[in-house]
Structures are given as C-alpha cells and as structure tokens.
C-alpha positions in Angstrom: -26.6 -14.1 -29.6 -27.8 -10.6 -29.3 -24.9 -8.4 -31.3 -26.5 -5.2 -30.6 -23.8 -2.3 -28.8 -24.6 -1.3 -25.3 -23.4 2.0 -24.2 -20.3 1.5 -21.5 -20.2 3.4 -19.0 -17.0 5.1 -17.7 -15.2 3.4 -15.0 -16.2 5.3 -11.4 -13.4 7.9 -10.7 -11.1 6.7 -8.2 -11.4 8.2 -4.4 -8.7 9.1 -2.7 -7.6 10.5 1.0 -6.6 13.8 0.9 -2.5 12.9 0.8 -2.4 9.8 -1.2 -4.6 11.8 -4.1 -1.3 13.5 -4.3 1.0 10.8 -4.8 -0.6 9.8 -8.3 -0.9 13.5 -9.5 2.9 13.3 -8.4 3.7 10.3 -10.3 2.4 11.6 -14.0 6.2 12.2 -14.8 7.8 9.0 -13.3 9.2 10.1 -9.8 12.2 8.8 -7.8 11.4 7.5 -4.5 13.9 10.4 -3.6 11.7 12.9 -5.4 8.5 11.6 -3.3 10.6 11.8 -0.3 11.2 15.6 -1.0 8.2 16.8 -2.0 6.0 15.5 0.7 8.9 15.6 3.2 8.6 11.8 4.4 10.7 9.1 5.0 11.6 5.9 3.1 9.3 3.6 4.5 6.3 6.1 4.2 7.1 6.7 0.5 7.2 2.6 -0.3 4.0 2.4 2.3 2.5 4.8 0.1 3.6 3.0 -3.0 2.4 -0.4 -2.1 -0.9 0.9 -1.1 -1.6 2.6 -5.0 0.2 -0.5 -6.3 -2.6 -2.9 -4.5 -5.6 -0.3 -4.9 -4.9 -0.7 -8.7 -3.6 2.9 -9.1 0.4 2.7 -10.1 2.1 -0.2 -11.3 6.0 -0.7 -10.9 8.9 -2.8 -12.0 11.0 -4.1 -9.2 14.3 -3.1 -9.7 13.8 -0.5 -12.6 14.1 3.0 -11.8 11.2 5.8 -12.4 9.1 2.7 -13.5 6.1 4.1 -11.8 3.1 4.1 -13.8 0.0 5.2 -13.7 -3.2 3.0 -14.4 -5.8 5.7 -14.4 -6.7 8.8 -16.1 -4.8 11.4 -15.4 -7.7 13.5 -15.4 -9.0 11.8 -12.1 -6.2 13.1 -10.2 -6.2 16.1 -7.6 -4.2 19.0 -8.7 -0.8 18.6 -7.2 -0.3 20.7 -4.5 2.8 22.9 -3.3 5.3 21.1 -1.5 4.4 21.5 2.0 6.5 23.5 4.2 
C-alpha cells in the first residue's frame, strides 16, 4: 500500500444566493429565530424555511428543541459580510 501524503485540497467554498449568504454570516453568534426575524424583517415560516434549507445544504446544524443551537459547519471565512439590517 502506497503510504506516501497527497496534498488535500481545500473543500470548494460554498455558493450562496444573495440573502441566504446572509443568514450564515448571521448565525456566527448563535441567533434566536426572533433575532433572524428582526434583522431581515421576515416572518416565522421564512426564518425556519430559511433554516431548513442551510440545515439540508450542509451549512448549519441544529438541535430540536435547544435554543441558539444553530451551528455553523463551514468556515466562517466563506461567509458574505453581514450586511445592515434592511430598512
């Protein structure tokens, strides 16, 4: 068996749409859904549509039933800068 070290390479940078980029750059301190709902001035079921959609993309992970248990799976370096709250 060959033992020699092959370089890895890093894992691609993930690509996000414009607004869900800003979820995860949100999420680097654990959020609230409330929090989510205030910054990007959404409603409850956007916010969890949003959070399923990072949770299956391999993005965030959560704990059902545990607060702020948002957590990121990626560098945080990959994120977008967060931007202003809108309005």
């Amino acid at each position: 068996m060959d033992q020699r070290c092959e370089p890895r390479l890093a894992p691609p940078l993930p690509r996000f749409l414009p607004k869900q980029g800003q979820y995860p750059a949100l999420i680097q301190r654990p959020p609230a859904h409330a929090d989510l709902m205030r910054h990007f001035r959404v409603t409850p079921p956007s916010v969890n549509q949003m959070l399923i959609t990072l949770e299956r993309e391999g993005l965030i992970r959560r704990q059902p039933g545990v607060a702020r248990s948002i957590e990121l799976l990626i560098d945080p370096r990959a994120l977008p800068e967060l931007l202003p709250n809108p309005g």
